[in-house]
N, C-alpha and C positions, 0 to 999 in steps of 0.2 A: 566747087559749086556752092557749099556752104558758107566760104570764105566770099563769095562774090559777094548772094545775100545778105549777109554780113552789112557788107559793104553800104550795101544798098538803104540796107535800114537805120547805119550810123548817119550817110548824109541826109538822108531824109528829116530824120530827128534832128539832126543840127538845125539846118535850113529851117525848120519850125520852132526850134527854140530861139534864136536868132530873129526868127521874124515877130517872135511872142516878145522878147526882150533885146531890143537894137541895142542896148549900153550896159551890157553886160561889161565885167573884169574880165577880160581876158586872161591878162599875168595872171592873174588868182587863180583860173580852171588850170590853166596850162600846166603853172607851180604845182597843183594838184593829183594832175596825169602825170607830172614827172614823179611825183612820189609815188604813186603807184606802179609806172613803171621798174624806178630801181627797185622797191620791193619786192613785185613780182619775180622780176629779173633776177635778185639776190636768192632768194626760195630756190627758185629752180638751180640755180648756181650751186648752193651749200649743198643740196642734196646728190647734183650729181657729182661737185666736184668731191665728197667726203664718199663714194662709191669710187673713187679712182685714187684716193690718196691711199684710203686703204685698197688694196688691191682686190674688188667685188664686181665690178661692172661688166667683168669680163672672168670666166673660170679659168683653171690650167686645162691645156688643151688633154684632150681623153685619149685613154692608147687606143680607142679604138680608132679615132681620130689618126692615132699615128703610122695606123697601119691600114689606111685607106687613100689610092692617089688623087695627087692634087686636084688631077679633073673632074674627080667626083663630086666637088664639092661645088655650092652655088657663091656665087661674085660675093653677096653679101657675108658670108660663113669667112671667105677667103682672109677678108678684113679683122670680123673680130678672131678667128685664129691667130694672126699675125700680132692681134695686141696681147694677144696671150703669150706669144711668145719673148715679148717684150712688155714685163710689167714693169721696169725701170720710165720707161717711157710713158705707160699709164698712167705710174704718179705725178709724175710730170706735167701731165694733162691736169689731173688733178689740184694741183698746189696753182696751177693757172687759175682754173676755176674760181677755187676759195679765196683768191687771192684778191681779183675781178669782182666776185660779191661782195668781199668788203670794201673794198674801194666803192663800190654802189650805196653803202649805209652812209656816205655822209655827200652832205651836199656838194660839198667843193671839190671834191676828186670823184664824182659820177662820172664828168668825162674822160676822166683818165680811164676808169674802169670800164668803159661803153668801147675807149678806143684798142682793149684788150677781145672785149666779146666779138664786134662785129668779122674781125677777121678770122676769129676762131670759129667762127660758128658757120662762118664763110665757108670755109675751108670743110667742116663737114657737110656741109649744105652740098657741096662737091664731091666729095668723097660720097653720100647718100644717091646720088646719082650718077658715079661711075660704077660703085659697084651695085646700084640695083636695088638698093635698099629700101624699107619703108617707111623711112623716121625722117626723108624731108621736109614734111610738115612742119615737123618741131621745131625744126633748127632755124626754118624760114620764120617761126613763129616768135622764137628766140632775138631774131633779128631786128625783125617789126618790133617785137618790147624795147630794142633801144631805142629805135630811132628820134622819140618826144626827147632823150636827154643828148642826144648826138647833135640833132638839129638845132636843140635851141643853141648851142655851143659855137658850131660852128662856122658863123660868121667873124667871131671874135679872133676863132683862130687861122682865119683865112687872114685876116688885117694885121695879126698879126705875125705871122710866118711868109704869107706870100710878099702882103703890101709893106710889111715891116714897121706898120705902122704904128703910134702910142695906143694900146688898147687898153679900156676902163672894162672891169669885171662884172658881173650881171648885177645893175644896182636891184631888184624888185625881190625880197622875199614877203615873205608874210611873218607878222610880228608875232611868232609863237607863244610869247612870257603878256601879252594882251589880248590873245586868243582864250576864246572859251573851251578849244582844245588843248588848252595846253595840259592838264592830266591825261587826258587819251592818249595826246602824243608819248609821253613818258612813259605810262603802262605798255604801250603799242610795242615801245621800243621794247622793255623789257621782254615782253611774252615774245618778240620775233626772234630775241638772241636764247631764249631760255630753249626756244621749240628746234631750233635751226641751228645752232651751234651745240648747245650741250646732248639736248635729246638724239636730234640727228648724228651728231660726232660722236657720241656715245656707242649711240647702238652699231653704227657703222664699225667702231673701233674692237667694241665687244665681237661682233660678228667674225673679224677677224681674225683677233685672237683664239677664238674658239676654233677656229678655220671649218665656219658654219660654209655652206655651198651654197647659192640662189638659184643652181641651174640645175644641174644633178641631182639625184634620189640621194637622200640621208640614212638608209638603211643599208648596213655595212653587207660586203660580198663575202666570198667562202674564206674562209681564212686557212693561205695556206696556197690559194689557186688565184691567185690573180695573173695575167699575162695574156703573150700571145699563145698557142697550140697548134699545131700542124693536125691534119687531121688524115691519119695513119691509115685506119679502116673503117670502110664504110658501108652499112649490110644493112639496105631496106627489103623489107618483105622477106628475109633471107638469102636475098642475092649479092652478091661481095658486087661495090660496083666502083670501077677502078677509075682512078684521075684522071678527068678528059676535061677539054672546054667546050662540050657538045652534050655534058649530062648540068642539065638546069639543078634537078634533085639534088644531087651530091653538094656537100660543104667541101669547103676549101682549105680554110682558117678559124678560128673558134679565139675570141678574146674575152678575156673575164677581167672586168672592172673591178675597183675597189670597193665600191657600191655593188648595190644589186642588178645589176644590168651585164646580159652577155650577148656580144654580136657576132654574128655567124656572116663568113663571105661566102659567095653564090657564084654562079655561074648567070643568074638570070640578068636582067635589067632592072632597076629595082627606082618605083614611083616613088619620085620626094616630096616629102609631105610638108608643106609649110606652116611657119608659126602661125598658131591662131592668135597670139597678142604679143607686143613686146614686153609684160609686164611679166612678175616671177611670184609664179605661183607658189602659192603654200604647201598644198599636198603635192605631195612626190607625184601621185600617178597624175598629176597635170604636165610636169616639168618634158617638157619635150627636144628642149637644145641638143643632145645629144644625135637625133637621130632626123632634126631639119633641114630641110636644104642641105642634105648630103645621099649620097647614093653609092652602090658597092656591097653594100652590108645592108643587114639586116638585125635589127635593135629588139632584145628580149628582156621583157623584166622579168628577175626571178623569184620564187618564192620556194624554199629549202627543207625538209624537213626532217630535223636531225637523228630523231629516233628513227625514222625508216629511209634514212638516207633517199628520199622521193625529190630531185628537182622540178620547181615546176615553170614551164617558161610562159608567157603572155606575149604577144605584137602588139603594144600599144601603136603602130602606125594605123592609122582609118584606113589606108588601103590593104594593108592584111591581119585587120582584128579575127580575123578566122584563125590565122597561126597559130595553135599550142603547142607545147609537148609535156609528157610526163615521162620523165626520167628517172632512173634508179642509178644516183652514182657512187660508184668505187674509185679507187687507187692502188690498179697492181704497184705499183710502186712510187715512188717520189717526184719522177717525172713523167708521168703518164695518168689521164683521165678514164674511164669506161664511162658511158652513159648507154642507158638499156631502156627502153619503154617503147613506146606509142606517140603518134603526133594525134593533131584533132580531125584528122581521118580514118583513124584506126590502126593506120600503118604500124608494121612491128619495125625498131630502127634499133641498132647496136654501133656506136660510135667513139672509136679509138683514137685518142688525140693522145699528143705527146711537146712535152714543154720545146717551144723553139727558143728559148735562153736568149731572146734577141735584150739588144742593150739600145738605148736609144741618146740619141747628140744630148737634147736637151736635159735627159736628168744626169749625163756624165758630167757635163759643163759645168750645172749647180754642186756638183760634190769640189772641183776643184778652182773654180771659178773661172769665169769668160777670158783672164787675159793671159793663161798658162797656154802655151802653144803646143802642137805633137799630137793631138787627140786619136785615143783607138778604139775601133768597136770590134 
């Protein structure tokens, strides 16, 4: 609806500028919108294709992730998993991207660069509404910013490709070195490659390297306990209560991230909380990817603390911020957890979990690489 008004309020303003000024230049504005176009187009381009070149755009998928079934998950989750599972292909996407924006920094290969984005973004533009996503917006917005350098092009390349006709190149720029912008231009160009190439690629590359996360909590998990856990014995209020699919109460699986986050599988149905932005928050207690548009599980952030060995859990989901526990955990031994306390009802809980040593396709495959045949778990 915003996009109509929009709409509404550009031709209006035309029509009245137009009526203010019948002999306007056309070329001129047109020439104008096109440079704005690839600009804008270029901007959007480097930033996300330097989020795909280095591999950011998308996290390694999470064990808890790998230990929750497919169905649980929503249409949109299903896709960026799957690019996760393939960052070879991400970059991919990427080195497209960067590729396409610079081809947009000079005049004479815009179209070349235009005839890269429209079907790529196409193609997400499709992808965003099969699987249900909420970023067709963008891509349709994406699209719309080529169009001023598509169109003006292609008539020439219809005359010449269909009608095979002699075709003459677009005589009309504007004479920049008699222009009274022609410093703007030059500084323009500078600051766009200084902000969008070095700054952007930089910090992208840095980010990297440091193998910083944009989705996940930065504060490291227990060290020592990361995995899956079967969850052996289970004594609320003092009552041992044995493995059934008819006790809601009772955990099933217990998995401990590399981070501070641990997710507990249920017996219940469990409300999936969706993204409130596609954007990547700073503070960790924003960071929600983890635990959106998925169901199965249940997602705890924890806070540990070493001198009294006290864990402490939180439900950042909004439909169970009431969830805590306080925990006191031990290790009879090497493969086996105790957790002892209270949840945020008072409940008394004692919970026995024991390492399931599971192995999983995707980190086997990276120790030997994808084209060694024979694989075993």
């Amino acid at each position: 609806m915003d996009w109509t008004i929009y709409l509404g309020i550009a031709v209006a303003l035309a029509l009245l500028w137009r009526s203010r000024q019948p002999h306007l230049e056309l070329n001129k504005w047109y020439y104008y919108l096109r440079i704005f176009s690839r600009y804008k187009l270029a901007s959007i381009l480097l930033v996300a294709g330097f989020l795909k070149v280095f591999p950011l755009y998308v996290p390694e998928i999470s064990l808890s992730h790998l230990n929750t079934g497919y169905g649980y998950f929503q249409h949109w989750k299903h896709l960026l998993l799957s690019l996760s599972a393939a960052p070879a292909y991400l970059v991919f996407l990427g080195i497209v991207e960067v590729a396409a924006a610079i081809l947009l920094l000079f005049r004479r290969t815009a179209f070349l660069g235009v005839i890269f984005i429209i079907p790529f973004y196409g193609n997400v533009f499709l992808a965003d509404l099969a699987y249900e996503g909420g970023d067709f917006l963008v891509s349709t917005y994406i699209v719309l910013l080529s169009l001023p350098v598509f169109v003006y092009d292609l008539g020439r390349l219809g005359r010449l490709i269909y009608h095979k006709a002699f075709t003459q190149p677009a005589a009309w720029h504007l004479e920049w070195n008699h222009s009274r912008w022609k410093k703007v231009r030059v500084v323009g160009k500078i600051s766009f490659a200084v902000v969008f190439f070095f700054v952007v690629g930089f910090k992208s590359y840095s980010a990297f390297r440091q193998q910083q996360n944009l989705f996940y909590p930065q504060h490291k998990g227990l060290e020592g306990i990361v995995g899956k856990y079967w969850v052996k014995d289970f004594v609320l209020n003092g009552d041992t209560i044995a493995p059934s699919p008819f006790e809601n109460g009772r955990w099933k699986d217990v998995v401990f991230e590399r981070w501070n986050t641990l997710s507990i599988r249920v017996n219940e149905s469990i409300v999936v909380e969706e993204p409130a932005s596609r954007l990547w928050p700073r503070q960790d207690s924003l960071r929600n990817y983890e635990y959106t548009q998925v169901g199965d599980r249940l997602y705890y952030t924890f806070q540990f603390s070493e001198q009294d060995s006290i864990l402490t859990l939180a439900n950042r989901n909004k439909h169970y911020i009431a969830g805590s526990y306080r925990l006191q955990l031990s290790q009879p031994d090497s493969n086996a957890v105790l957790l002892r306390g209270t949840n945020g009802r008072g409940d008394s809980l004692q919970v026995l979990l024991v390492d399931a040593k599971k192995k999983y396709l995707l980190e086997e495959v990276k120790k030997v690489g994808r084209r060694k045949v024979g694989y075993k778990l």
